[in-house]
C-alpha positions in Angstrom: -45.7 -29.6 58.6 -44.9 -28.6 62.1 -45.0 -25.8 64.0 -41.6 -25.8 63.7 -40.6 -25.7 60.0 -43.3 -23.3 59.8 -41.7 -21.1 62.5 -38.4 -21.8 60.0 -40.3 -21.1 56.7 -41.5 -18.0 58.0 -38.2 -16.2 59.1 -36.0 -17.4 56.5 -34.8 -14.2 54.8 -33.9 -16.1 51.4 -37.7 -17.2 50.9 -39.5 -14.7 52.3 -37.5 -11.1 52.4 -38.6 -10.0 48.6 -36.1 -7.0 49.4 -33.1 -9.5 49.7 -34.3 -12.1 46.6 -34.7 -9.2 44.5 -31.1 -6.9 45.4 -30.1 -10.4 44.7 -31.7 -10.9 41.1 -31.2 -7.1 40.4 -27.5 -7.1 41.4 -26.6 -10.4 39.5 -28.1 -9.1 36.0 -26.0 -5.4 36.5 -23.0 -7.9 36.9 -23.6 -10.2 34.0 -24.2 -7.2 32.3 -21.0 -5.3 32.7 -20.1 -2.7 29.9 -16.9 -3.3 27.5 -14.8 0.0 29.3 -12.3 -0.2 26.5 -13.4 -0.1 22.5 -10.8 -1.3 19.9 -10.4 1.2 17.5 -11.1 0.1 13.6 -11.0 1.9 10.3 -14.4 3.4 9.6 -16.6 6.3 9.8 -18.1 6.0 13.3 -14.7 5.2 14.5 -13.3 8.2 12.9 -16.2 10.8 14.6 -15.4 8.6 18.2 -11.7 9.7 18.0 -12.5 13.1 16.6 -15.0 13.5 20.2 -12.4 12.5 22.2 -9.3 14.3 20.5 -11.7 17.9 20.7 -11.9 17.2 24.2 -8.4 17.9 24.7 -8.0 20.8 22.8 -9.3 24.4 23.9 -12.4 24.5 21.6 -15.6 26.3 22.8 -18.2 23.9 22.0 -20.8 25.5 20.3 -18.7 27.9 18.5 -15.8 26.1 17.8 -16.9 22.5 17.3 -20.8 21.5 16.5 -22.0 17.5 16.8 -24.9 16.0 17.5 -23.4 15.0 20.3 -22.2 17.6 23.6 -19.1 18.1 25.2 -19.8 15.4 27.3 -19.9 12.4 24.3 -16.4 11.2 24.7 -17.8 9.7 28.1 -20.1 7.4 26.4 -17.2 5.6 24.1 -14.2 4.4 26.3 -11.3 4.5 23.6 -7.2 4.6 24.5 -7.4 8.1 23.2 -6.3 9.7 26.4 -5.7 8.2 29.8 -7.5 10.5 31.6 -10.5 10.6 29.1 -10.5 7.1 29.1 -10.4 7.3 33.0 -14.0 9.4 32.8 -15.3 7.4 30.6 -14.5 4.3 32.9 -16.5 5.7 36.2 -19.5 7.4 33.9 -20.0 3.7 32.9 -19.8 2.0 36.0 -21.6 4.8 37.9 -24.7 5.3 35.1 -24.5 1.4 34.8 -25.3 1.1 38.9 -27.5 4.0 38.9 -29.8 2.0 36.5 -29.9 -1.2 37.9 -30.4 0.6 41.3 -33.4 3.0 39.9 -34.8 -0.7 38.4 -34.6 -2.5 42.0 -36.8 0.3 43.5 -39.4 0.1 40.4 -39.6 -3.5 40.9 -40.2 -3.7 44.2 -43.6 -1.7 43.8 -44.4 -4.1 41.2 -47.4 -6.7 42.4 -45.0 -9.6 42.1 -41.1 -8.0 42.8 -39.9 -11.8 42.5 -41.3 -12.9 39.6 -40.7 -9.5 37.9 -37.2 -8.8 38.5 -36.4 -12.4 37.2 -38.1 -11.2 33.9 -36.3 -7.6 33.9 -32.9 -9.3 34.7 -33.4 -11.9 31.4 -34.6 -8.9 29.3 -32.1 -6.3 30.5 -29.3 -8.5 30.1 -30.3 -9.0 26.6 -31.2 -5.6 25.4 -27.7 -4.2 27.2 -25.9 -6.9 24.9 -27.1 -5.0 21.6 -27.6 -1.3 22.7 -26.1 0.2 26.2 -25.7 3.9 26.1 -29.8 4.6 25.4 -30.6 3.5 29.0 -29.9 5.9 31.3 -33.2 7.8 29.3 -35.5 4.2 31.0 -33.6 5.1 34.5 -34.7 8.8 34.1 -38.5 7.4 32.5 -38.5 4.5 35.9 -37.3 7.3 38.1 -39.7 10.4 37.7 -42.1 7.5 37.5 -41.5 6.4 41.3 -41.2 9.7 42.4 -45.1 11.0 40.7 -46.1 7.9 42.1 -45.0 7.0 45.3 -43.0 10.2 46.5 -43.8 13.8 48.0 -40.0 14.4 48.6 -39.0 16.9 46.5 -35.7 16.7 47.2 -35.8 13.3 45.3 -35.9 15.6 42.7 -32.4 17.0 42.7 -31.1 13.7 41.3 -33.5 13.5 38.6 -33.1 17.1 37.6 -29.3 16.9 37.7 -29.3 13.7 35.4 -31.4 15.3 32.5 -29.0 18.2 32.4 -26.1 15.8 32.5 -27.3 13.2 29.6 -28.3 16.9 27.2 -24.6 17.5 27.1 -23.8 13.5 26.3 -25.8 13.3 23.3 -28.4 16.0 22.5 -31.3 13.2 21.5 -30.7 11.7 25.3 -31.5 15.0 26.7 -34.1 15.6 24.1 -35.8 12.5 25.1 -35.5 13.1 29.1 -36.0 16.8 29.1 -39.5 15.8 27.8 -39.8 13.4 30.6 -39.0 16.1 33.3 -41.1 18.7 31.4 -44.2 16.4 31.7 -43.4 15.1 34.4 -43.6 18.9 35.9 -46.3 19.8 34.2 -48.3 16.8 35.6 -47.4 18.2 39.0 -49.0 21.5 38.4 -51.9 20.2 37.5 -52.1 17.6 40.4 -52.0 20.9 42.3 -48.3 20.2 43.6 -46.8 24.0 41.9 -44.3 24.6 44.0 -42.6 20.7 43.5 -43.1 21.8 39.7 -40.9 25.2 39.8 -38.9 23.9 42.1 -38.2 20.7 39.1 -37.8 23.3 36.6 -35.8 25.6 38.6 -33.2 22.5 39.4 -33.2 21.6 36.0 -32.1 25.0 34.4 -29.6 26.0 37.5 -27.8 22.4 36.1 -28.0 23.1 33.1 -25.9 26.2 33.2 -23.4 24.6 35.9 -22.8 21.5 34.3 -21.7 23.7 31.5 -20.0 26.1 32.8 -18.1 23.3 34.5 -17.6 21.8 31.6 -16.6 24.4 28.7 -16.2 27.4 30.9 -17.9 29.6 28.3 -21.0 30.5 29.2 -21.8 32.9 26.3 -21.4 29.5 24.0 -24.4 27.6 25.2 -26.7 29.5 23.1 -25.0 28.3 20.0 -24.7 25.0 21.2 -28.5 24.7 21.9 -29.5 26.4 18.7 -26.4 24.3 16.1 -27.9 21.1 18.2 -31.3 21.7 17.1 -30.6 22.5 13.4 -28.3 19.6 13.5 -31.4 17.2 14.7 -34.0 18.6 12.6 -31.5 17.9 9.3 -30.0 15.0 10.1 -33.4 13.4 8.5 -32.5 14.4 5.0 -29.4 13.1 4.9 -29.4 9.6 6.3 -30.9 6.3 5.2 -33.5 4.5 4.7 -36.1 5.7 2.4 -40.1 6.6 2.6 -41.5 3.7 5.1 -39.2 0.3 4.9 -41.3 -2.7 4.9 -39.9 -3.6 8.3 -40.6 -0.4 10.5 -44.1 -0.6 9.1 -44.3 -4.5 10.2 -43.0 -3.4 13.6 -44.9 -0.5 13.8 -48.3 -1.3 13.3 -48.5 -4.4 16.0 -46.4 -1.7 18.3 -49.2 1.1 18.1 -52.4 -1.3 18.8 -51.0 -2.6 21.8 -50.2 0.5 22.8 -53.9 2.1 22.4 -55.1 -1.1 23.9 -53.1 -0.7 26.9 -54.5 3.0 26.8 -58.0 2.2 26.7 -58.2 -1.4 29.2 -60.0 -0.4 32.1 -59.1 -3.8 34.2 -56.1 -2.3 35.6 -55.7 0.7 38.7 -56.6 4.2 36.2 -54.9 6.3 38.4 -51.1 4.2 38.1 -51.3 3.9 34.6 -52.8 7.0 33.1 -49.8 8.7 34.9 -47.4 6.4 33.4 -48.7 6.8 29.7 -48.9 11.0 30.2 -45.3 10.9 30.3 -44.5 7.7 27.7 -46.5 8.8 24.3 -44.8 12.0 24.3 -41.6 11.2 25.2 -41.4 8.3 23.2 -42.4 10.1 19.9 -39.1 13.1 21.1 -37.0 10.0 21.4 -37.9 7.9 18.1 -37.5 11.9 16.2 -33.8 13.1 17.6 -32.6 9.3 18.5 -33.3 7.2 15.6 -33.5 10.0 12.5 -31.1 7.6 10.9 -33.4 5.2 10.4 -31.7 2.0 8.9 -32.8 -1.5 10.4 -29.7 -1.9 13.0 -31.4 1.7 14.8 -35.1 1.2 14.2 -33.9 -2.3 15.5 -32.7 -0.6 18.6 -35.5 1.7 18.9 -38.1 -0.8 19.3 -36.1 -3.0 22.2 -36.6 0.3 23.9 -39.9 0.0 22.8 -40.4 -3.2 24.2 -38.4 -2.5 27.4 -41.7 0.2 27.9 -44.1 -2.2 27.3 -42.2 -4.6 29.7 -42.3 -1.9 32.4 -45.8 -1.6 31.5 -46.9 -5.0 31.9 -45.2 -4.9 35.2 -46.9 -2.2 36.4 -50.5 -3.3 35.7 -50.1 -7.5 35.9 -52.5 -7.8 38.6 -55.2 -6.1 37.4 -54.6 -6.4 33.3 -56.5 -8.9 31.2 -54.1 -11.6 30.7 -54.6 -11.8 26.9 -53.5 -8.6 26.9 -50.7 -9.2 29.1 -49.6 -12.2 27.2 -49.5 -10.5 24.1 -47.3 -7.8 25.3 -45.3 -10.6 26.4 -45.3 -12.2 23.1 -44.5 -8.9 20.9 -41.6 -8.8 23.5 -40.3 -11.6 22.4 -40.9 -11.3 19.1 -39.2 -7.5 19.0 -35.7 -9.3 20.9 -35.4 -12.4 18.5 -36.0 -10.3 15.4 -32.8 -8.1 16.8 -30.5 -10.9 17.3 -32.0 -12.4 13.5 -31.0 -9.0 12.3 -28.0 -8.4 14.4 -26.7 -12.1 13.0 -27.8 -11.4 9.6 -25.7 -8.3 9.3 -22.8 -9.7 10.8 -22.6 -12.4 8.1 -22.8 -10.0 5.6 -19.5 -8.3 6.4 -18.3 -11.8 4.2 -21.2 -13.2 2.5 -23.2 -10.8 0.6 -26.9 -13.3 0.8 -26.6 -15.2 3.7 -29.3 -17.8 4.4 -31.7 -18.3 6.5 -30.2 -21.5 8.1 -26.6 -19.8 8.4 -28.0 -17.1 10.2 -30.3 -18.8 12.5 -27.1 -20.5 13.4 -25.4 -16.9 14.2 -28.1 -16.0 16.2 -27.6 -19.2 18.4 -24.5 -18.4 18.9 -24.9 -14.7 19.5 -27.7 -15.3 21.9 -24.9 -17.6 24.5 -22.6 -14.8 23.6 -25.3 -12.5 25.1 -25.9 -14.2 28.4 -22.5 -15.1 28.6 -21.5 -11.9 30.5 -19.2 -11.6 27.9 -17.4 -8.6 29.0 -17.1 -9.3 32.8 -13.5 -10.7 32.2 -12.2 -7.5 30.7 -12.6 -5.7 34.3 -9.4 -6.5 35.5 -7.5 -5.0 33.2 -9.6 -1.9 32.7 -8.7 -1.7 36.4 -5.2 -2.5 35.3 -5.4 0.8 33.1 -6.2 3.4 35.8 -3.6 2.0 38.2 -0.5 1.5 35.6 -0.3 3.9 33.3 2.3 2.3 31.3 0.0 -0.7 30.7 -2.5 2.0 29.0 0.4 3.1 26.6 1.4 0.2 25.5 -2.5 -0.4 24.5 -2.5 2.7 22.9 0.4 2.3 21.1 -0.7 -0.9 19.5 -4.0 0.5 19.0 -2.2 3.1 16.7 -0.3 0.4 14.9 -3.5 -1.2 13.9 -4.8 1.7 12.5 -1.7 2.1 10.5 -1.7 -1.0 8.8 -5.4 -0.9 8.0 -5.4 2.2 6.6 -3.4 2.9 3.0 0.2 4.5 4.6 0.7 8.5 4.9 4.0 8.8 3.0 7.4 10.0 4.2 7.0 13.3 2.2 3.5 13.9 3.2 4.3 13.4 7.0 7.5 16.0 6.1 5.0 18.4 4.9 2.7 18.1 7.7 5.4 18.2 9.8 4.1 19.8 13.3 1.4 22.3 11.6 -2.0 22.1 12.1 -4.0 19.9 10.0 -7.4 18.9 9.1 -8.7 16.0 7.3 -11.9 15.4 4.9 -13.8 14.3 5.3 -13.9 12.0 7.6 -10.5 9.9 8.4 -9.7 11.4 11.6 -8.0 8.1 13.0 -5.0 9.4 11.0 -4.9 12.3 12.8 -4.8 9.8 15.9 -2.9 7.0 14.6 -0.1 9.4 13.4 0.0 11.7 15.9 -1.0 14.9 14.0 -1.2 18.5 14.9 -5.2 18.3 14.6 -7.0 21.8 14.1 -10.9 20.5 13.4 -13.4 22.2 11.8 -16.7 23.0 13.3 -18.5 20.0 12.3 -15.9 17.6 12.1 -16.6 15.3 9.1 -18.3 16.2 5.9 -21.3 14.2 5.0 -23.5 17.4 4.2 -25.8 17.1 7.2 -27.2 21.2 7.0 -26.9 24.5 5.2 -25.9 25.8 8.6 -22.9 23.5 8.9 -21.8 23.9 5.8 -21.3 27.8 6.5 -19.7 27.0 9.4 -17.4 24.8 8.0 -16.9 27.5 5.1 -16.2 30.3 7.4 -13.6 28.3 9.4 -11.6 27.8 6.2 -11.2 31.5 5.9 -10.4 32.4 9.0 -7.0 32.8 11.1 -7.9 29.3 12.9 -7.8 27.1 10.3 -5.7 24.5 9.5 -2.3 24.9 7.8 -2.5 21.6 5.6 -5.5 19.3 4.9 -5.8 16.2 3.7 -8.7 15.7 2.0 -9.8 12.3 -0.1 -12.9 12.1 -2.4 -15.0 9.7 -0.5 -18.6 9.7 1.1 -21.3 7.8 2.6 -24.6 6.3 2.0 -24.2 7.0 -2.0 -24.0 10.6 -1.8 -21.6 12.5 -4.3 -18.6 13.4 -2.5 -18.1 17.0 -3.7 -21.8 17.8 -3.1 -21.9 16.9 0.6 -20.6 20.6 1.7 -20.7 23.3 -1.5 -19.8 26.2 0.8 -17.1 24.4 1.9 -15.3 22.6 -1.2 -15.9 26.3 -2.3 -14.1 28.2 0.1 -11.2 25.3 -0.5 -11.4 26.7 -4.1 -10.3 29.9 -2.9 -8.0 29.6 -0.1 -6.2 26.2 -0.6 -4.0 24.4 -3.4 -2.8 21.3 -3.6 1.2 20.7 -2.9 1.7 16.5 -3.1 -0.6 13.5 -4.5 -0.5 10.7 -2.0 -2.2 7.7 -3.6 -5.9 9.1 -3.3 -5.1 11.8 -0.7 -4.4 15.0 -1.9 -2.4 17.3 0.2 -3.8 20.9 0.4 -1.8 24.1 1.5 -2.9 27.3 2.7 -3.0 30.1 0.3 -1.5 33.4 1.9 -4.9 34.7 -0.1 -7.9 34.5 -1.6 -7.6 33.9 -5.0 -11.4 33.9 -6.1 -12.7 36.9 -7.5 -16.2 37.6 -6.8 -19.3 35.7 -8.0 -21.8 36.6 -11.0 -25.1 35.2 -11.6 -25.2 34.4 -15.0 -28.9 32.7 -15.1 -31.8 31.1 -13.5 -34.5 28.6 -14.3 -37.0 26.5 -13.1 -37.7 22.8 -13.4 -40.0 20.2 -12.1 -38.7 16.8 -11.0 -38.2 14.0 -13.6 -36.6 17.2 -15.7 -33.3 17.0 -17.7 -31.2 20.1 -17.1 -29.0 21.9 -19.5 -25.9 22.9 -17.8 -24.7 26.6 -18.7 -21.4 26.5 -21.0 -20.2 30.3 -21.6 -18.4 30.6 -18.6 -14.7 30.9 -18.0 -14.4 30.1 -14.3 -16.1 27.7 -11.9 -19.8 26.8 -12.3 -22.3 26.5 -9.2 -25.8 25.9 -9.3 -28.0 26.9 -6.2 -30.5 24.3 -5.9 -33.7 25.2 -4.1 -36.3 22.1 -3.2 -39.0 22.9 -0.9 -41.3 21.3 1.1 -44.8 21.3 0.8 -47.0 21.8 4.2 -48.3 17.8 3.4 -44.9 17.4 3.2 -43.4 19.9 6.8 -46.0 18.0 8.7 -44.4 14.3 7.0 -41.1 15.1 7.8 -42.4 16.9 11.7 -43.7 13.6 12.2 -41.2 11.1 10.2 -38.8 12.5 7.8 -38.0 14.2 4.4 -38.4 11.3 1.4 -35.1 10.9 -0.1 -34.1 12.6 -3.0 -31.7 11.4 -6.2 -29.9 13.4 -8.4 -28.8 11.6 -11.8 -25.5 13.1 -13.6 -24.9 13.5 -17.0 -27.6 10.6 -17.6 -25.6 7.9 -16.2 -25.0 7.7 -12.9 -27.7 8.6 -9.6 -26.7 9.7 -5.9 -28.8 10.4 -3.1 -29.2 14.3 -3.0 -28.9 16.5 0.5 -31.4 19.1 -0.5 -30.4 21.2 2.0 -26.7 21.7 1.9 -27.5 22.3 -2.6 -28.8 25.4 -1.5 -25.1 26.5 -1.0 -24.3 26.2 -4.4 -23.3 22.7 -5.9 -19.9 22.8 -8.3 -20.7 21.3 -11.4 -17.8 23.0 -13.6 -14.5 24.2 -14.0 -12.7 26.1 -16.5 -14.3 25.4 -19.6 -11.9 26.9 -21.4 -9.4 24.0 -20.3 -8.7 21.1 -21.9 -7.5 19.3 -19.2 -9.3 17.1 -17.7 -9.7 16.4 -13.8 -10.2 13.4 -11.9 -10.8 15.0 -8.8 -14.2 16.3 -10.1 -16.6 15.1 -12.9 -17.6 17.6 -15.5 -21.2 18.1 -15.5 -23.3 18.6 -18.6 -26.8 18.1 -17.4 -28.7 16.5 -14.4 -31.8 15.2 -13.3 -33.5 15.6 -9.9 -36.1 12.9 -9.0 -38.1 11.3 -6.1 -38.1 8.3 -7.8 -36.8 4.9 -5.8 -33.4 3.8 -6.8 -32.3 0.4 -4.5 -28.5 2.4 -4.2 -27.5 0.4 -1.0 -28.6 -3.3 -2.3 -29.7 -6.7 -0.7 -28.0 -5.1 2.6 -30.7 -7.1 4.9 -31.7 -10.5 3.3 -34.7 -11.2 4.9 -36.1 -8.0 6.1 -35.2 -5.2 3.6 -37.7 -4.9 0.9 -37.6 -1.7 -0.2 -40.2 1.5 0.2 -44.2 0.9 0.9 -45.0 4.0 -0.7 -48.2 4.7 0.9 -47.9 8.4 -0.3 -45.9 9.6 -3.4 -42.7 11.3 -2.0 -42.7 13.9 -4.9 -46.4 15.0 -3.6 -44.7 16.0 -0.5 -42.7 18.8 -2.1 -43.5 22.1 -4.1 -43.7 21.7 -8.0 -41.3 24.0 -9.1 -37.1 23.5 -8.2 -35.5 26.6 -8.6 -31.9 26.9 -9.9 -29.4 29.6 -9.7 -26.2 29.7 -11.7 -23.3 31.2 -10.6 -19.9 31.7 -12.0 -16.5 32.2 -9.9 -13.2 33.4 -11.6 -9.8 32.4 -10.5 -7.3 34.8 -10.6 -5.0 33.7 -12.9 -2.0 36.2 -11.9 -1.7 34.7 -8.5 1.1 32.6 -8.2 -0.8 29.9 -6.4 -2.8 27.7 -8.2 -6.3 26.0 -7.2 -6.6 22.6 -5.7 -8.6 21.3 -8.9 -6.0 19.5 -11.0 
C-alpha cells in the first residue's frame, strides 16, 4: 500500500470517524423504527380504558379526586387515538420527541462502549426488534442509559436537569414508569452521596421534587389533588396483583426466570471486567429492575412477562456492551445466546397468540410460519409510510375528521346498536357506562360523566368506595348503561359490591336494550339501613349455607387474609389466585379484596320472580384450588401452575363472613334496578 492510500485510509471520515459511522447506525435504526402516531380504534376492553384516558382529558376532572388509573394525567400521550385533534396532536410530538431522545441517549452510551461500531450495529438490530413488540416501556432504558453516563463519565450537574425533569414527566404517564425511574434517580442519588458528591445528590433530589409539583400543577392546576393521586396510585399498584392473571408461578416465567437470574449473579460476581464500571451499573439495575417487574408487569400473562424479559434482555445487552473487553467470552456469549433466545420466544409467542384469534390449537409448523412472517414485518419499518399522513393530520384538520368519523362508524357496526329510544333517553344528559364499553360513549357522541375509576373489574376496596360514593353524590351521572359482563372469569356483579350496591339504592332501570339495561337516577335513596343478621367462620374447601329469613337484599362481607409467608409472597410476587364456586356448579376467580365490601348474593326472598340480571345464591365454596378457567390460551408454552408452595398456606385458616340484609322501601314510587 502506498503512502498514499494510506494518507487516504487515514482521513476518510466514513472508515475512520466512529462518531459519524455510529450517528449513522444510530439514526437509521430510530428511522426504521418509527412509532404507529395513529391507533385504529377496536371493540375491546383496552380499547375502551384508551378512549376513556383520552375523553377525561377533556373534561374538567381533578385527577386524583375525580378520576383514579393506574395511569396519570399524562397517559393519553402514550396512545395516539382520533379522539381529539389536539390530544392527538400531543400525543404526536411526545412520540417523536421521547422516540429521538432515546435513540440520542443510546448514541452517547455507545460511543463509550469498547467497540462503538460493532456495538451500535447490535443495538440498532435488537432495538428495532424490541420497539416492533413493546414501544412505550423505553423511555425507563433512556432514563437507566442516561443516569448511567452521567455517574460514569459526567461531573456536570446540570446534566442533571434533564434527567430529573424526565422522571417527573414519565410518573404522571403511567405510574409503573415513574415507579421504575424514580428508583433509578433515587439510587442513582444515593450513590452520589456516598461517592462523596452531596451537593450533586440534593441538588438531583431537589430538581426532581420542584418537577414533580410543576409538571402538575401545569398539568391539573390542583395542587391539593396530588396527594390523592400519589396515594389512589399506590393502592391501585399494590392491588392490581389480586385481580389479574396468571396464577401461582406459570411454567414459562419459571423457564425464563431461572436462566435470567444466574447470568445475572454471574455477571455480578466475574472479576475479568473493570469493577469500578460495572458495580455502578448493577447498584442501580437489581433494584430498579425488581420496582419495574412489581408495578409494570403485576398482570402477569405471557404477552407481559414476554415483554418484561425483552427489557430484560435489552439490560443484559447494555451489559455486555459495557464490559466486552474485559468479560470472559463464555460469559459474553451466553448473554448473547439468552438474548436471542428471550427475542425468538417473543415473536413464537407473539405469532402463536395471533393465530389464536381463529384457530383455537394452532401448530407448531403454522406458527413458526407466523413468526417468519412477523419477523420481515418487524424489520420492515413497517410504520414509516404512515408519517405522511400523521403529518397530513396536524396540518388539515378536516383530513383528521373525516378519520374520526369513520373511526366512529367502525365502532358502531362492531358493537350490538344503541337503539333509537335509548339514544332518546340519553338524550344530552350525562351518562356513564359499566363497566367497561366506553367506545360507546365515543362512537355515539355521549354526554360522558365517568366515575372515579373508570371501568369496573374490581381492582381494590378503595376503588370500589370511590366508585360507590360517586353514585351518591350531585356529580354523578344522570343515566347509565350498564351490561353484565367481566373479565378474566370473574363474576360480573362481584367485581365492585359497594358499587352495584349503591346502584341498588339510587338507580332503577327505565328501558331493556338487548343486554344493556338503561338505569335512571332516583330523586332518592330508596335503601333503608343495613342489619347484620349473622356471622361465621369457614376454612377454605368449605360449603356455605346461605342465610334465607331475610326479606330484602343479602350481602355477605368476605374477609381473606394473608398470612406473613404469604405478605412477603405477594411483596415479592403476588397474591395466589383465589376461586369462588356458586351453588356447586359453577367457579369464578374471586377479588378478595373488593368481597370485603359486601358481595350480593340475594334478593327478595319473598319474591317469586325470578331475575336474570343476578343469580340466586344458595351456598358457595371458597378455594385455592387450580381451576384451568382461561384454557389452551398459549399452545406451547402455557402449562399451568408449578406449585412450588401451596397457595392456601399463604393465607390465614379462618375466612370470616358477615351477613347483612338491606330493605327496599317499598312505598317509593321508584322501583330497584333488579328485575
Amino acid at each position: 500500500m502506498t503512502l498514499k492510500s494510506k494518507i487516504v485510509l487515514k482521513t476518510s471520515p466514513l472508515l475512520y470517524n466512529k462518531k459519524l459511522i455510529v450517528s449513522i447506525i444510530i439514526i437509521f435504526s430510530g428511522i426504521w423504527s418509527f412509532p404507529l402516531l395513529t391507533m385504529e380504534l377496536i371493540t375491546g376492553y383496552d380499547s375502551w380504558w384508551i378512549i376513556g384516558l383520552h375523553l377525561v382529558k377533556t373534561q374538567d376532572l381533578v385527577w386524583g379526586n375525580d378520576v383514579v388509573w393506574t395511569y396519570g394525567p399524562l397517559g393519553y400521550l402514550l396512545y395516539p387515538i382520533n379522539v381529539d385533534n389536539e390530544l392527538w396532536e400531543h400525543t404526536f410530538f411526545y412520540s417523536v420527541i421521547s422516540h429521538s431522545l432515546f435513540f440520542l441517549t443510546a448514541f452517547f452510551f455507545v460511543l463509550k462502549t469498547n467497540h462503538p461500531i460493532r456495538n451500535a450495529i447490535i443495538f440498532g438490530i435488537f432495538s428495532i426488534y424490541f420497539m416492533w413488540i413493546d414501544l412505550y416501556y423505553f423511555p425507563w432504558i433512556g432514563i437507566l442509559l442516561g443516569f448511567y453516563l452521567y455517574l460514569e463519565y459526567s461531573k456536570n450537574k446540570f446534566f442533571l436537569i434533564p434527567l430529573a425533569f424526565s422522571v417527573a414527566f414519565l410518573t404522571f404517564t403511567k405510574f409503573d414508569l415513574g415507579v421504575g425511574s424514580t428508583s433509578i434517580l433515587v439510587l442513582s442519588c444515593i450513590y452520589l452521596a456516598l461517592r462523596g458528591r452531596i451537593k450533586e445528590s440534593i441538588f438531583c433530589i431537589v430538581l426532581y421534587a420542584t418537577f414533580l409539583i410543576l409538571i402538575w400543577q401545569a398539568v391539573t392546576n390542583s395542587l391539593e389533588s396530588f396527594p390523592s393521586f400519589i396515594t389512589n396510585s399506590l393502592d391501585l399498584a399494590t392491588g392490581f396483583t389480586s385481580v389479574m392473571p396468571l396464577d401461582n408461578l406459570p411454567f414459562f416465567l419459571l423457564l425464563m426466570a431461572i436462566p435470567t437470574l444466574v447470568l445475572y449473579i454471574l455477571w455480578m460476581f466475574n472479576k475479568n471486567q473493570d469493577n469500578r464500571k460495572h458495580l455502578k451499573f448493577l447498584f442501580i439495575s437489581p433494584i430498579t429492575v425488581f420496582f419495574f417487574f412489581k408495578e409494570g408487569y403485576m398482570r402477569f400473562d405471557l404477552i407481559h412477562v414476554l415483554i418484561f424479559f425483552l427489557l430484560a434482555a435489552t439490560f443484559f445487552l447494555i451489559l455486555a456492551m459495557i464490559n466486552s473487553r474485559k468479560t470472559n467470552k463464555i460469559l459474553l456469549y451466553s448473554t448473547y445466546g439468552l438474548i436471542i433466545v428471550y427475542s425468538f420466544s417473543s415473536l413464537f409467542i407473539i405469532s402463536e397468540w395471533m393465530i389464536y384469534q381463529t384457530d383455537p390449537d394452532p401448530t407448531v409448523s403454522e406458527t413458526l410460519i407466523v413468526a417468519t412472517k412477523n419477523l420481515g414485518l418487524a424489520y420492515s419499518a413497517p410504520y414509516l409510510h404512515y408519517v405522511p399522513l400523521q403529518v397530513e393530520y396536524i396540518i388539515n384538520d378536516e383530513q383528521f375528521e373525516l378519520n374520526k368519523a369513520k373511526q366512529k362508524q367502525n365502532l358502531k357496526n362492531n358493537f350490538s346498536p344503541l337503539s333509537p329510544k335509548t339514544l332518546d333517553l340519553l338524550g344530552n344528559h350525562t351518562v356513564d357506562v359499566i363497566p367497561f364499553d366506553i367506545g360507546l360513549v365515543y362512537a355515539y357522541d355521549l354526554n360522558y360523566q365517568p366515575r372515579p375509576f373508570m371501568v369496573s373489574v374490581g381492582y381494590t376496596q378503595n376503588t370500589d368506595r370511590m366508585n360507590a360514593k360517586h353514585f351518591t353524590s350531585a356529580s354523578s351521572p344522570d343515566y347509565i348503561l350498564f351490561e353484565k359482563i367481566t373479565l378474566d372469569y370473574h363474576y360480573p356483579l362481584f367485581d365492585e359490591p359497594a358499587t352495584f350496591r349503591t346502584l341498588l339504592c339510587h338507580y332503577h332501570q327505565v328501558h331493556l336494550d338487548g343486554d344493556r339495561i338503561v338505569l335512571e337516577k332516583n330523586d332518592r335513596n330508596i335503601c333503608l339501613s343495613e342489619k347484620k343478621i349473622s356471622e361465621q367462620t369457614v376454612n377454605f374447601e368449605q360449603q356455605v349455607s346461605v342465610p334465607t329469613n331475610t326479606e330484602g337484599y343479602l350481602f355477605a362481607k368476605i374477609s381473606i387474609q394473608q398470612n406473613f409467608l404469604g405478605e412477603i409472597f405477594d411483596f415479592l410476587y403476588k397474591q395466589p389466585q383465589v376461586f369462588i364456586q356458586i351453588n356447586e356448579e359453577n367457579v369464578y376467580r374471586f377479588v378478595t379484596s373488593t368481597a370485603q365490601n359486601g358481595i350480593l348474593l340475594n334478593y327478595d326472598l319473598e319474591s317469586k320472580k325470578d331475575c336474570t340480571l343476578i343469580d340466586r345464591v344458595n351456598s358457595f365454596l371458597i378455594t385455592t384450588e387450580y381451576h384451568n378457567l382461561y384454557g389452551r390460551i398459549f399452545h406451547t408454552l402455557n402449562t399451568g401452575p408449578v406449585n412450588l408452595i401451596d397457595p392456601q398456606s399463604l393465607f390465614e385458616e379462618e375466612i370470616k363472613i358477615e351477613f347483612l340484609e338491606m330493605k327496599i322501601n317499598k312505598t317509593s314510587p321508584q322501583k330497584s334496578i333488579i328485575c
